[in-house]
FIKOLZA-1660 file (N, C-alpha, C; in steps of 0.1 Angstrom, whole numbers, plus 5000, padded with zeros to 4 digits):
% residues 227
   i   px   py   pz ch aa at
   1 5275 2802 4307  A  X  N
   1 5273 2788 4301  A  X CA
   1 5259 2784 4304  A  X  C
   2 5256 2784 4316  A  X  N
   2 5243 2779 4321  A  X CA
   2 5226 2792 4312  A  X  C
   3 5233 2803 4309  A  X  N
   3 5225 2806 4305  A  X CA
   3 5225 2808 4290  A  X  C
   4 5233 2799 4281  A  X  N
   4 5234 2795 4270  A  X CA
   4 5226 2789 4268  A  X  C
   5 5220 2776 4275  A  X  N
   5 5212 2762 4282  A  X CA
   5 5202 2770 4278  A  X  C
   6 5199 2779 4290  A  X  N
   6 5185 2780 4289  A  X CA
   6 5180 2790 4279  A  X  C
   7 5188 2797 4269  A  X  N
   7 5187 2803 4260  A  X CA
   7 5181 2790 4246  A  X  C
   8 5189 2783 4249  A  X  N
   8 5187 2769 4237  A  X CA
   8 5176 2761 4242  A  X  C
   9 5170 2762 4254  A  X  N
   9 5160 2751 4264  A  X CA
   9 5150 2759 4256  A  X  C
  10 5145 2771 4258  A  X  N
  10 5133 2779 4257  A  X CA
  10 5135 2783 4238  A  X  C
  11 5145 2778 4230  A  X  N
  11 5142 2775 4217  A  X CA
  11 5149 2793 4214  A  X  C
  12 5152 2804 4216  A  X  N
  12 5162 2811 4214  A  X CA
  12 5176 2810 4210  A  X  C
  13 5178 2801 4197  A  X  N
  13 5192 2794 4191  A  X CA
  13 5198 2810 4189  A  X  C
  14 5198 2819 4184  A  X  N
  14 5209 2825 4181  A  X CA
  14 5211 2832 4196  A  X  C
  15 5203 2836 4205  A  X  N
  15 5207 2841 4217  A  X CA
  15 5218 2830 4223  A  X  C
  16 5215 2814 4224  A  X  N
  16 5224 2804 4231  A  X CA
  16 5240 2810 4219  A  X  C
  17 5239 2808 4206  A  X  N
  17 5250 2807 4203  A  X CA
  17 5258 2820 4207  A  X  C
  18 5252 2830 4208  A  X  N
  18 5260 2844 4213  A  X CA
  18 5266 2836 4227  A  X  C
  19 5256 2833 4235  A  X  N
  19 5261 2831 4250  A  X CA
  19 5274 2820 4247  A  X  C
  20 5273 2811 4238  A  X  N
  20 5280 2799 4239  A  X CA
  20 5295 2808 4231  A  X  C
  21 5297 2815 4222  A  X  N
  21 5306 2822 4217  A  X CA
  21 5317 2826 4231  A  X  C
  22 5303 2834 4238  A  X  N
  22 5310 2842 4246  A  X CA
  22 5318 2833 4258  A  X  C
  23 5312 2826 4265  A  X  N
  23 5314 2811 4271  A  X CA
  23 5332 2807 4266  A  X  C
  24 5328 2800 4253  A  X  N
  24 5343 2796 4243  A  X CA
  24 5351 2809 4247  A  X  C
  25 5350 2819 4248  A  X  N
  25 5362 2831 4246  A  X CA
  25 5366 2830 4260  A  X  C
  26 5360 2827 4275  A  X  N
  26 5360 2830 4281  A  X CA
  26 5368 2818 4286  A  X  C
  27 5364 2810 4284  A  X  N
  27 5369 2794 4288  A  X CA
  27 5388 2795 4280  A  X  C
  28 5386 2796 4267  A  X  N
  28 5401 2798 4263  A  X CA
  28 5412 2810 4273  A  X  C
  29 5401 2820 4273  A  X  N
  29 5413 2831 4281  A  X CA
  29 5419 2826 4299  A  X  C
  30 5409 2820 4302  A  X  N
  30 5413 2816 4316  A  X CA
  30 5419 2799 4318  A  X  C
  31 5418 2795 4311  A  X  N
  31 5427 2779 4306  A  X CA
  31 5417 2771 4314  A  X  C
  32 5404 2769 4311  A  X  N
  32 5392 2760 4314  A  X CA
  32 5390 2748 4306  A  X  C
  33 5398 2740 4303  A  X  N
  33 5397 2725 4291  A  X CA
  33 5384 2722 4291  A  X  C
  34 5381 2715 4306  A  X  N
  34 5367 2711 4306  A  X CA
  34 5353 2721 4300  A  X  C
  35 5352 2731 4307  A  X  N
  35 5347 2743 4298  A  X CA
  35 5347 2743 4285  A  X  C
  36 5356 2745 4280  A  X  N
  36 5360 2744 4261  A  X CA
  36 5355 2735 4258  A  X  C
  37 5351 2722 4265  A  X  N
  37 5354 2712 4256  A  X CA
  37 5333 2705 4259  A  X  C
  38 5333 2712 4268  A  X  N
  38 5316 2716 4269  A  X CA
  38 5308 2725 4258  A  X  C
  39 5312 2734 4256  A  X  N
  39 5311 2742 4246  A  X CA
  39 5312 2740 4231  A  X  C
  40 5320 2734 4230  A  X  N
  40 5326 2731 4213  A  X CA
  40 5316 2717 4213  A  X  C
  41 5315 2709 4224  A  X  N
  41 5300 2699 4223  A  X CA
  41 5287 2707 4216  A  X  C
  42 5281 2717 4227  A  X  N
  42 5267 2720 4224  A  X CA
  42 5273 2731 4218  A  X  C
  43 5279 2738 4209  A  X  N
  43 5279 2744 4200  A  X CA
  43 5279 2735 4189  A  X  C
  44 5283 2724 4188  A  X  N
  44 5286 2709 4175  A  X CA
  44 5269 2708 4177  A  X  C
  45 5265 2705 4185  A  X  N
  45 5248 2700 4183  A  X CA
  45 5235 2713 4179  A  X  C
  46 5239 2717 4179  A  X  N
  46 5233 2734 4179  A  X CA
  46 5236 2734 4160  A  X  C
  47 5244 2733 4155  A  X  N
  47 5252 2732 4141  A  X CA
  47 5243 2720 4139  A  X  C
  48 5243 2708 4143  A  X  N
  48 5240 2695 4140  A  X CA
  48 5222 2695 4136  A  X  C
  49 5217 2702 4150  A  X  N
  49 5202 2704 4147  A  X CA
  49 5197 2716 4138  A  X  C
  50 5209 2727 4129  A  X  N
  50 5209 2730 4118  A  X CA
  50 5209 2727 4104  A  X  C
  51 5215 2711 4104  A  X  N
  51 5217 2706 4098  A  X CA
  51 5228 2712 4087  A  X  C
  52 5241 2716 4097  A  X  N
  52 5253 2724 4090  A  X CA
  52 5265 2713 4095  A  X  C
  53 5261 2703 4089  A  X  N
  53 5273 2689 4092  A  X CA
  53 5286 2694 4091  A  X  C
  54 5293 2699 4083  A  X  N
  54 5309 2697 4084  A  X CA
  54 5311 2711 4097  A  X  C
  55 5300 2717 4098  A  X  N
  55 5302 2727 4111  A  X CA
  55 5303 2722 4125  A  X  C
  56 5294 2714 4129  A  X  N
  56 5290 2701 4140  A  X CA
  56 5302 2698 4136  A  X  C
  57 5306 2689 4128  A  X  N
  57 5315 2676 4128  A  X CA
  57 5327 2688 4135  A  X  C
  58 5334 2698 4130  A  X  N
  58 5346 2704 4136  A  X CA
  58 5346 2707 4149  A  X  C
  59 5334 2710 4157  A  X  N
  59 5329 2714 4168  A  X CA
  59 5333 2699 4180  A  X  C
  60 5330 2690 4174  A  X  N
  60 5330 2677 4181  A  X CA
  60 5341 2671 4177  A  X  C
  61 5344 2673 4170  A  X  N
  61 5360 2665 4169  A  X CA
  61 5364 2674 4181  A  X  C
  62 5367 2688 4179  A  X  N
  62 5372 2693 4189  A  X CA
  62 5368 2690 4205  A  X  C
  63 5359 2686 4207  A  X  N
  63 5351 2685 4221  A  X CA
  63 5361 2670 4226  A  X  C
  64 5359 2663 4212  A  X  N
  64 5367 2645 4215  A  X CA
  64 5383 2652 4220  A  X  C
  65 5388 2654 4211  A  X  N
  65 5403 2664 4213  A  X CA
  65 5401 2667 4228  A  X  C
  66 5399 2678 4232  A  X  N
  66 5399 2684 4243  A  X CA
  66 5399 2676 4253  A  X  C
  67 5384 2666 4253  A  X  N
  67 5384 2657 4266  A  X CA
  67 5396 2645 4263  A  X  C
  68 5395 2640 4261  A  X  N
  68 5409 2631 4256  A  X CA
  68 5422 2636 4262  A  X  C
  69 5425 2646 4258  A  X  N
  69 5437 2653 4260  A  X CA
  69 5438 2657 4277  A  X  C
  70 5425 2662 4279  A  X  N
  70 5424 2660 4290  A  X CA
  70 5422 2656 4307  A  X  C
  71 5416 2644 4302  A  X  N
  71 5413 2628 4307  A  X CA
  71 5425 2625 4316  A  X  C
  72 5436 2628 4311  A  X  N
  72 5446 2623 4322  A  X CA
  72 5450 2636 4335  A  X  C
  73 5448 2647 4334  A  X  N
  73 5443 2656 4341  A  X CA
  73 5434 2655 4352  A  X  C
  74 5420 2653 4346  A  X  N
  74 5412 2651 4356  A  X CA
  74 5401 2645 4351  A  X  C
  75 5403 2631 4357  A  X  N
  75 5390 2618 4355  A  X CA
  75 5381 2620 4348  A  X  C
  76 5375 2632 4354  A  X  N
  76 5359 2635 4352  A  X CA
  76 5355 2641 4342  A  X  C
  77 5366 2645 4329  A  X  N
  77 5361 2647 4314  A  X CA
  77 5357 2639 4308  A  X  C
  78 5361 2622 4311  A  X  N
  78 5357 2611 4307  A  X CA
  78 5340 2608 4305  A  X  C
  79 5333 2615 4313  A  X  N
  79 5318 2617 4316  A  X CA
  79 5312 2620 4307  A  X  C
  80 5322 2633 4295  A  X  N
  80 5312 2634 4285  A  X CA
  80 5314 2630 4274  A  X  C
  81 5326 2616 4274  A  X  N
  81 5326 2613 4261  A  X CA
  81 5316 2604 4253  A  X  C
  82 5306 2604 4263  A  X  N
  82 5293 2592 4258  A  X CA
  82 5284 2608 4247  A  X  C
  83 5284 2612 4255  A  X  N
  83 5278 2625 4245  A  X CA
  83 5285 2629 4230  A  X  C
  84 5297 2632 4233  A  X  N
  84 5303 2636 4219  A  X CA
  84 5298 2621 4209  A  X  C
  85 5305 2610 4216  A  X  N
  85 5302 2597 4207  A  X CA
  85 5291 2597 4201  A  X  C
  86 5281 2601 4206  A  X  N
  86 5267 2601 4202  A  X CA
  86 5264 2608 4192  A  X  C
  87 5273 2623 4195  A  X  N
  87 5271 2632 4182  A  X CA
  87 5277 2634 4170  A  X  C
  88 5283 2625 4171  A  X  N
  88 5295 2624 4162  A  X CA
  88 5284 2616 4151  A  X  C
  89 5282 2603 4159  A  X  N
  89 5273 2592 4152  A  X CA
  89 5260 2599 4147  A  X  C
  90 5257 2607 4154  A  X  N
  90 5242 2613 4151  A  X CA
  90 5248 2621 4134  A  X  C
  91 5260 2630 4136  A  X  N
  91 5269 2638 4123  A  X CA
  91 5266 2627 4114  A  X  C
  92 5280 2616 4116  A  X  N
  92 5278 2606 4100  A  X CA
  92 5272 2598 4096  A  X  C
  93 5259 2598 4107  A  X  N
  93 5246 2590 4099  A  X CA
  93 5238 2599 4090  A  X  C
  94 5235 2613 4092  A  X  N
  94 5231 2624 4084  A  X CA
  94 5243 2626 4070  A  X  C
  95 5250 2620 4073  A  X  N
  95 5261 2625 4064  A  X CA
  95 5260 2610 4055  A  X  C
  96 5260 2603 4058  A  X  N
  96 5257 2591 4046  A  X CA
  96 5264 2578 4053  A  X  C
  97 5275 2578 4061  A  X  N
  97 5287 2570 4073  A  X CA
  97 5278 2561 4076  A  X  C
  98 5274 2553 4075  A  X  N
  98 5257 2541 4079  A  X CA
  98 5274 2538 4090  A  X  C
  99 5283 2531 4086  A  X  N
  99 5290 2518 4096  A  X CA
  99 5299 2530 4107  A  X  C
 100 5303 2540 4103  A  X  N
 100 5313 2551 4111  A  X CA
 100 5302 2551 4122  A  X  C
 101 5287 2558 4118  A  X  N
 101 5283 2563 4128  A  X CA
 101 5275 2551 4138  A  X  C
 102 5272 2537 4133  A  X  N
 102 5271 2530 4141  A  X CA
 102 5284 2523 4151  A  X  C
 103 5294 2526 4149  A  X  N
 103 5306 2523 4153  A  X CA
 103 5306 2534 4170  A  X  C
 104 5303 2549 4164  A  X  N
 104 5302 2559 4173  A  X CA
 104 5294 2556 4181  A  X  C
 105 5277 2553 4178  A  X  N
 105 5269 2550 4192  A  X CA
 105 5273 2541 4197  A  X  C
 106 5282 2530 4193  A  X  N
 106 5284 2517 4202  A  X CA
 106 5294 2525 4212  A  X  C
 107 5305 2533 4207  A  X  N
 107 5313 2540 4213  A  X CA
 107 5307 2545 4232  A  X  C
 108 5299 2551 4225  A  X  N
 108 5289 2561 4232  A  X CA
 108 5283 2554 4244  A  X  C
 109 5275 2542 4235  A  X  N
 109 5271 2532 4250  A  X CA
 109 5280 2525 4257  A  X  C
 110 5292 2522 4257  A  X  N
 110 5303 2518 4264  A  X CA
 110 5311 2528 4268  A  X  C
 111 5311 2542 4266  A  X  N
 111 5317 2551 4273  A  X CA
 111 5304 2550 4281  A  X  C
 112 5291 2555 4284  A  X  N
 112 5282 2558 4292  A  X CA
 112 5282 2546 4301  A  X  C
 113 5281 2537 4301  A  X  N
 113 5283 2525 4307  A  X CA
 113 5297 2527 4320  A  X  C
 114 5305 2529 4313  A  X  N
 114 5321 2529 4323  A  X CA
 114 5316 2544 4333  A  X  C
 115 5314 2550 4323  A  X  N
 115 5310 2564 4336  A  X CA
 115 5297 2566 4344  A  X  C
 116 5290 2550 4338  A  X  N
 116 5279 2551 4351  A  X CA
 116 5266 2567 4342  A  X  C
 117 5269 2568 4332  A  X  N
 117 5259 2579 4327  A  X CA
 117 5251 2576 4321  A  X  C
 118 5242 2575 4325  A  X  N
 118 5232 2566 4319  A  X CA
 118 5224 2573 4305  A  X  C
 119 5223 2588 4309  A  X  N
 119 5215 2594 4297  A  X CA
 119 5221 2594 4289  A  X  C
 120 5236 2589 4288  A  X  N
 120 5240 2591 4271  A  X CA
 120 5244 2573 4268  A  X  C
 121 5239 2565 4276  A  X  N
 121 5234 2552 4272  A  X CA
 121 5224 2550 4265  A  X  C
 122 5216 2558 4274  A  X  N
 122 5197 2557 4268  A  X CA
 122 5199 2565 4256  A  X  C
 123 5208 2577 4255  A  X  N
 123 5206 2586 4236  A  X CA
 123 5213 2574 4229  A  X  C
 124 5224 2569 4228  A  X  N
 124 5228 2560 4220  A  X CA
 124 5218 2546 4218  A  X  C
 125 5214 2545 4226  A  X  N
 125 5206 2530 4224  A  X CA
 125 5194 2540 4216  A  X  C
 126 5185 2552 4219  A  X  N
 126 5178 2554 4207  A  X CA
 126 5185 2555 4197  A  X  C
 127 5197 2561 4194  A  X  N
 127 5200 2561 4183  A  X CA
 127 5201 2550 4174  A  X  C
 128 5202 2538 4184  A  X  N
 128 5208 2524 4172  A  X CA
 128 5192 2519 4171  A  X  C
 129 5179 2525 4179  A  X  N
 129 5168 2521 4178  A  X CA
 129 5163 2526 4163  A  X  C
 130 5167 2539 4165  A  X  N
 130 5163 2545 4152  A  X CA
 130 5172 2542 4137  A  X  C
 131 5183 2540 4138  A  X  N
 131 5190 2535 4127  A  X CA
 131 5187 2519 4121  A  X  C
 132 5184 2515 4129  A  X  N
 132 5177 2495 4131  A  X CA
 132 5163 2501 4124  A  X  C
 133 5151 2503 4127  A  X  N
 133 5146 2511 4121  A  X CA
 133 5144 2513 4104  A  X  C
 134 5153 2521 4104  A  X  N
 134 5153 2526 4091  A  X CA
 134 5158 2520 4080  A  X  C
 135 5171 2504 4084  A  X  N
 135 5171 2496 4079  A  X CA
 135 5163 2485 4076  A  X  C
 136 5150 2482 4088  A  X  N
 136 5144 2474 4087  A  X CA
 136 5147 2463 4096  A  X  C
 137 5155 2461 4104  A  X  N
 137 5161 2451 4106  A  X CA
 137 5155 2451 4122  A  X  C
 138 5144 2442 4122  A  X  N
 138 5133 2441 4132  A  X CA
 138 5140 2434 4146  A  X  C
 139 5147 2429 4146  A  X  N
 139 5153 2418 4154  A  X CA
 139 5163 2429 4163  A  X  C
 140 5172 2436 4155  A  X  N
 140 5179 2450 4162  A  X CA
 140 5171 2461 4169  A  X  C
 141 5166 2462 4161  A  X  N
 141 5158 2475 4164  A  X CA
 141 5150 2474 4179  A  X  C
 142 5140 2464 4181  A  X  N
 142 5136 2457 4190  A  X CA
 142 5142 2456 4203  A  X  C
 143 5152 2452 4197  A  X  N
 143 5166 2445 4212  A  X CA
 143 5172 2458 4220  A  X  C
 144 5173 2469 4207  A  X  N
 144 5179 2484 4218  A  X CA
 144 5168 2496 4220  A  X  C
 145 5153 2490 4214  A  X  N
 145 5142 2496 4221  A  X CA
 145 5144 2493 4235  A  X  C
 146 5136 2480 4237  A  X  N
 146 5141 2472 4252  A  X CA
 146 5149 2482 4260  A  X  C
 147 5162 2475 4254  A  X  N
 147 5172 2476 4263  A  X CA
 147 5173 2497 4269  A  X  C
 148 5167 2506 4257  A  X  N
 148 5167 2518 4261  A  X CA
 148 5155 2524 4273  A  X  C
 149 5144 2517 4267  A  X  N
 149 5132 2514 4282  A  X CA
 149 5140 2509 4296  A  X  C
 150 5150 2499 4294  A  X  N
 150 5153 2493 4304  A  X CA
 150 5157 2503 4313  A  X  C
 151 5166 2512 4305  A  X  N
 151 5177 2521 4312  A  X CA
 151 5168 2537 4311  A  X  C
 152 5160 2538 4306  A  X  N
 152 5149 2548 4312  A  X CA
 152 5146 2546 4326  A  X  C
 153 5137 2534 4328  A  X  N
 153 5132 2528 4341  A  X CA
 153 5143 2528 4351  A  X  C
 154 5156 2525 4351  A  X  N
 154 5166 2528 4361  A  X CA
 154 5164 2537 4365  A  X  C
 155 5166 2549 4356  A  X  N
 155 5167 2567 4359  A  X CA
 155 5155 2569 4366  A  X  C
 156 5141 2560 4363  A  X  N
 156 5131 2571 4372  A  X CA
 156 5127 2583 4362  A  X  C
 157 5131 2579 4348  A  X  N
 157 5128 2591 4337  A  X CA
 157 5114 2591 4339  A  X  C
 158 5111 2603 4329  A  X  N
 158 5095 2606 4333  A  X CA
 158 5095 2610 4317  A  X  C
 159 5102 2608 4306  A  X  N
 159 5107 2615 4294  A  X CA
 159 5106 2600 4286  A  X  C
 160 5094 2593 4285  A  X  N
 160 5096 2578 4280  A  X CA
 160 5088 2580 4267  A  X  C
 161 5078 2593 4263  A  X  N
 161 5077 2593 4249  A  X CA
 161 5087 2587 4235  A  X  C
 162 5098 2588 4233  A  X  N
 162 5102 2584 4224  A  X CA
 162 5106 2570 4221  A  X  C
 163 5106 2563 4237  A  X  N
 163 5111 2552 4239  A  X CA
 163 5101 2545 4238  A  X  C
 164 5086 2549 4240  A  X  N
 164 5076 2542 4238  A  X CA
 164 5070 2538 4222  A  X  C
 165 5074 2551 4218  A  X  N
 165 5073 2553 4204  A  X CA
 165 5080 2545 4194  A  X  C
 166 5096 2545 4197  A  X  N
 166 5101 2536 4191  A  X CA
 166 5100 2516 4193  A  X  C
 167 5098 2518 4205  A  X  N
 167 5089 2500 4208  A  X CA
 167 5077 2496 4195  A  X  C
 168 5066 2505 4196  A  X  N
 168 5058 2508 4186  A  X CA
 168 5062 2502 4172  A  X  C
 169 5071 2512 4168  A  X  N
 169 5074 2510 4153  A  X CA
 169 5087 2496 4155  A  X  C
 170 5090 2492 4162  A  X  N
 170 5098 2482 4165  A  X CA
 170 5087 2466 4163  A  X  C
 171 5077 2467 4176  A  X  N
 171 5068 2454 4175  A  X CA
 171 5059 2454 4157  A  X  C
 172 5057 2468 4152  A  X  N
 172 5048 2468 4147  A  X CA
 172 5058 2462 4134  A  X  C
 173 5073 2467 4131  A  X  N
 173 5076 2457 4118  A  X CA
 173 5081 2441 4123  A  X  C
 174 5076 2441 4137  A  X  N
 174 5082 2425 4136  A  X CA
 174 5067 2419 4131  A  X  C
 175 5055 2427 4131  A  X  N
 175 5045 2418 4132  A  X CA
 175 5039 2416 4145  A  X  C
 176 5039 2422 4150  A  X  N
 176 5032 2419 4167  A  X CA
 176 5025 2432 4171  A  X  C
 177 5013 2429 4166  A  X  N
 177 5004 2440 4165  A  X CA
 177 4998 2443 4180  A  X  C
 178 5000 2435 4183  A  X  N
 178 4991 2437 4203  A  X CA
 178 5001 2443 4207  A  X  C
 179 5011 2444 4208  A  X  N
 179 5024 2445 4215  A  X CA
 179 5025 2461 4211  A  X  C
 180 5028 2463 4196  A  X  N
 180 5024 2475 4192  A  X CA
 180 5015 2487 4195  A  X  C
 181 5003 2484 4194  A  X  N
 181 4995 2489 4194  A  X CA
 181 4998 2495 4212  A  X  C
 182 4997 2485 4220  A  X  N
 182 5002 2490 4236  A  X CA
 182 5013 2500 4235  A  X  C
 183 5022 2501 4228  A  X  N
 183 5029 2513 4231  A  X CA
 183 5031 2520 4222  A  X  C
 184 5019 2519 4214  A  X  N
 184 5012 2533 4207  A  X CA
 184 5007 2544 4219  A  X  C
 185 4996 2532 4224  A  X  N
 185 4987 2540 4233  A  X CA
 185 4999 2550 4244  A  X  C
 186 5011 2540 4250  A  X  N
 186 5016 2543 4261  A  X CA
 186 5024 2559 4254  A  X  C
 187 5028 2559 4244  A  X  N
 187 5042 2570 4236  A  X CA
 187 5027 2581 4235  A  X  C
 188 5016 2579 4232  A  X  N
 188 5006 2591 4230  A  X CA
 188 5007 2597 4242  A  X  C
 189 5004 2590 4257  A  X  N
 189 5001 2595 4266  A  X CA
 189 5013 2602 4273  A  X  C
 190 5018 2596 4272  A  X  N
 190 5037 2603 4274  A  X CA
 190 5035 2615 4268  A  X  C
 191 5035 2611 4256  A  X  N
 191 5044 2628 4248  A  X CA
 191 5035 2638 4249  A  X  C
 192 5016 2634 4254  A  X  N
 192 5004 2645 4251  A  X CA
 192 5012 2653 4269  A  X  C
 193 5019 2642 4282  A  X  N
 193 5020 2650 4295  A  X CA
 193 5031 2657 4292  A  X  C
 194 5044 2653 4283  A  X  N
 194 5056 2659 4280  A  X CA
 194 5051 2675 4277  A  X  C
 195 5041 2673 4262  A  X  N
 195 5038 2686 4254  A  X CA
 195 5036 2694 4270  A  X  C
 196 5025 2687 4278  A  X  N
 196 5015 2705 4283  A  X CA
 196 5027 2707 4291  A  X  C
 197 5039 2701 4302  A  X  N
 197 5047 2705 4308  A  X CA
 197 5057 2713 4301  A  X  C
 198 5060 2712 4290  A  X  N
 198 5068 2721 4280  A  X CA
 198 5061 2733 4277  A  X  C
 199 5048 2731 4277  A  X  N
 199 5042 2744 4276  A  X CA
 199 5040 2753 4288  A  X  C
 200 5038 2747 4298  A  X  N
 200 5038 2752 4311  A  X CA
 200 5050 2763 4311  A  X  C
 201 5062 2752 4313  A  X  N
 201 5077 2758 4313  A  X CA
 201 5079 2767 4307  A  X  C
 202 5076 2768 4292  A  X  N
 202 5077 2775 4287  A  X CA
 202 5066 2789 4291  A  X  C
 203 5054 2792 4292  A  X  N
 203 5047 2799 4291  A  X CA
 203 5054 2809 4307  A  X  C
 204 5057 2795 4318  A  X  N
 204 5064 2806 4333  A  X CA
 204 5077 2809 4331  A  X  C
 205 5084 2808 4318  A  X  N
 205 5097 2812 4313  A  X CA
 205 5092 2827 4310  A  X  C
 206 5085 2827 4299  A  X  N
 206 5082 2841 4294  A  X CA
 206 5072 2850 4305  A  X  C
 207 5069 2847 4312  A  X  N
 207 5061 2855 4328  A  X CA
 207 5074 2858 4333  A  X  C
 208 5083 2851 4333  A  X  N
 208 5096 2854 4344  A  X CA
 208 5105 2865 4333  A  X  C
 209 5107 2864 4322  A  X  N
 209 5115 2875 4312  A  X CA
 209 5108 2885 4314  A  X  C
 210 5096 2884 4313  A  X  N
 210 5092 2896 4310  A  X CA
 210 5089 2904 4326  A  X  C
 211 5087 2900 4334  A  X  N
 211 5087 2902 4349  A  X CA
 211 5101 2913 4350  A  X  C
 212 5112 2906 4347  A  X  N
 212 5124 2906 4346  A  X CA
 212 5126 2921 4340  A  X  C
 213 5127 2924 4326  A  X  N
 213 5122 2932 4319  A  X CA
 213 5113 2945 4329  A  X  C
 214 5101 2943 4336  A  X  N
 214 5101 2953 4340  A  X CA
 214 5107 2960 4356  A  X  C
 215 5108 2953 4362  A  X  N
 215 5123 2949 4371  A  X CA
 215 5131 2957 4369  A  X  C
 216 5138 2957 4357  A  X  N
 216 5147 2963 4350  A  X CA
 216 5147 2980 4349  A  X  C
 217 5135 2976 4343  A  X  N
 217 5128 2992 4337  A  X CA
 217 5128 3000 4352  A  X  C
 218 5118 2992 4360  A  X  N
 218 5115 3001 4375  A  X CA
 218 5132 3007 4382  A  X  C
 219 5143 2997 4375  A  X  N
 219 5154 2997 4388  A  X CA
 219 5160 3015 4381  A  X  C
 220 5159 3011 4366  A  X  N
 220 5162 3024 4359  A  X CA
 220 5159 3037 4363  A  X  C
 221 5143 3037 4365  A  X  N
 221 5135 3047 4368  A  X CA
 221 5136 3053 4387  A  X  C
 222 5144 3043 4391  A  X  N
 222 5143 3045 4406  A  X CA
 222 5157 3051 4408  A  X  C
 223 5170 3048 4394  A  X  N
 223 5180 3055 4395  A  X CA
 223 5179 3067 4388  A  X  C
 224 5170 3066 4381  A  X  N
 224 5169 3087 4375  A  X CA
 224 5165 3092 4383  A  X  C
 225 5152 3088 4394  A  X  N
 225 5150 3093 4402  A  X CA
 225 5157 3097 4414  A  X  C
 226 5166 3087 4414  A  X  N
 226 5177 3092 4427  A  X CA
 226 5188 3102 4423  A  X  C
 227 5189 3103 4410  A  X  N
 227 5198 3114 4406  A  X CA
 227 5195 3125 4403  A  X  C
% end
């Protein structure tokens, strides 16, 4: 599972979905709910960021299914229903649902809220930042910028580019051009430290594969030679 993650982290989507297949087969054979129902999530978002909607949408119904069903079992699947809610809403706003999927992020921030999980407070409040947004409706949009900054700053995030970004395009259709313009500047400087650390990560990702790789090769060569 964990190295589905980092198959999808470092941008290798069909490698994550093999691992995430294998994961699902593996989770069903040994009766892992919570597992499954992790899986059939970031397998739904993986489909979702394909933009293969009725694929996502079956993937996350099932993930809701699972944890749900499972919830009276054991507490702690409750944790990820702020996530599914989110994706769900992320599915039928791509899909045309303007009121389903604002229904879902509200979902999302009141499940994140009861389980104390804050990052899928902060993804739902972008989401309703971005949907407010795109309606125009400056007064909304505004209020769950805010309120998503707010709940960044809790966390100690260091990941405030988007949230800076969407303040931005929030002050800038109310008309509050100073206000704007400040967290233009602040969402550039964010996202320019986000990029080089992404690139970092990424560049000691591929030093460590390929490291790995000959590692591999040497262990080969050290068993022909013992044979």
């Amino acid at each position: 599972y964990h190295l589905s993650l980092l198959m999808g982290a470092t941008n290798n989507v069909d490698k994550a979905m093999i691992q995430f297949n294998i994961t699902k087969q593996l989770a069903e054979q040994t009766g892992n709910p919570e597992l499954l129902g992790m899986v059939n999530m970031d397998l739904g978002n993986i489909y979702l960021d394909r933009h293969r909607l009725d694929s996502a949408l079956v993937f996350e119904l099932n993930a809701e299914r699972i944890f749900t069903q499972n919830e009276n079992r054991d507490y702690s699947d409750r944790k990820y229903h702020g996530a599914v809610f989110a994706r769900l809403g992320d599915i039928y706003l791509e899909k045309g649902n303007k009121s389903l999927a604002v229904k879902y992020f509200h979902k999302g921030v009141n499940a994140g809220i009861e389980q104390k999980n804050l990052t899928d407070v902060s993804y739902c409040y972008n989401d309703l930042t971005r949907y407010y947004l795109a309606e125009k409706q400056k007064d909304s949009s505004l209020y769950y910028a805010k309120k998503n900054l707010e709940i960044l700053h809790a966390m100690r995030s260091e990941n405030l580019g988007d949230a800076y970004e969407y303040l931005y395009q929030s002050y800038e259709l109310a008309g509050k051009t100073d206000s704007a313009y400040k967290y233009l500047g602040l969402a550039l400087a964010a996202k320019d430290s986000s990029y080089k650390t992404t690139i970092k990560s990424l560049a000691d990702f591929q030093k460590l594969s390929f490291g790995a790789q000959i590692h591999a090769q040497e262990l080969e060569n050290e068993k022909a030679a013992i044979q």
